[in-house]
N, C-alpha and C positions, 0 to 999 in steps of 0.2 A: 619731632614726631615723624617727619618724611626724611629723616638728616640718612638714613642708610642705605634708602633708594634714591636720593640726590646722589651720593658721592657714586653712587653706582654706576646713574648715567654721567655724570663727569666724568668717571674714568673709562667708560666707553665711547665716550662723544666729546668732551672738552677738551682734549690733547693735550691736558697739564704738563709741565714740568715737574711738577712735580707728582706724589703717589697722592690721587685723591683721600683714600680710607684716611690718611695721615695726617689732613687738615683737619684744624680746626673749626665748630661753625661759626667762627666769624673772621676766619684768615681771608685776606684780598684775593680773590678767585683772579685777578685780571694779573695780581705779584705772581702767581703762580703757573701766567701760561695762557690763559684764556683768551681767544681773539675775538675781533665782533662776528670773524665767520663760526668758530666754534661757538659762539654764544648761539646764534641762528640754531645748529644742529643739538645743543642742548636742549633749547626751548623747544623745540619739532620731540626731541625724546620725549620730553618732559611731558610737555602734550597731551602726546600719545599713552605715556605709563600710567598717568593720571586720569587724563580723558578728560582735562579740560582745557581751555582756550584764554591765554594768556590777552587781555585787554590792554587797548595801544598804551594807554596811560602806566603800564607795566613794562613798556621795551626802553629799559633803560638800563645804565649801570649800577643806579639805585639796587632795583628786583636783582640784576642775577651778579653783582658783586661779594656775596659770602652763598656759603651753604644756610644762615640761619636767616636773611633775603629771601632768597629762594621756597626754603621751607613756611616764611611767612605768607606770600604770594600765592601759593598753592592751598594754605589754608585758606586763604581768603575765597579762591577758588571754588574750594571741595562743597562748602554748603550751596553757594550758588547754583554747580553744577545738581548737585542734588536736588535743589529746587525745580529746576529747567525738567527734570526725570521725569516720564508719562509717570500718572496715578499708577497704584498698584492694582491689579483687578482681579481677582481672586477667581481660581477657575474651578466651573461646577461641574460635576460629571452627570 
């Protein structure tokens, strides 16, 4: 679901060896180049792109060792963050 804006910030933040678009979502992101400092600047992308906050129980090589990792972690994210959302409040004129 997220697998085309993951490789995206991997290939602008993970410093692969290899061409991110060209993985697959379950190739070893760490066989492919990945360090734990590139991991750091991932998840700071990642983040950001998403707009949510990766939980400690997620810094590991579990969460960002594939693209489809990654993409599960984010889902698990996205509703959460959605929850946290102020109500919506509908404006009167």
């Amino acid at each position: 679901m997220h697998s085309h804006a993951i490789r995206q910030i991997l290939a602008e933040h993970g410093r692969l060896l290899v061409d991110a678009q060209k993985l697959s979502d379950d190739a070893d992101l760490y066989e492919a180049g990945l360090t734990s400092l590139s991991t750091v600047n991932v998840m700071l992308a990642l983040e950001e792109h998403f707009d949510v906050e990766f939980k400690d129980h997620m810094l590991g090589r579990k969460t960002f060792g594939s693209i489809r990792a990654l993409a599960g972690a984010i889902g698990e994210l996205k509703p959460a963050a959605a929850t946290h959302a102020p109500p919506f409040q509908e404006l009167r004129a």
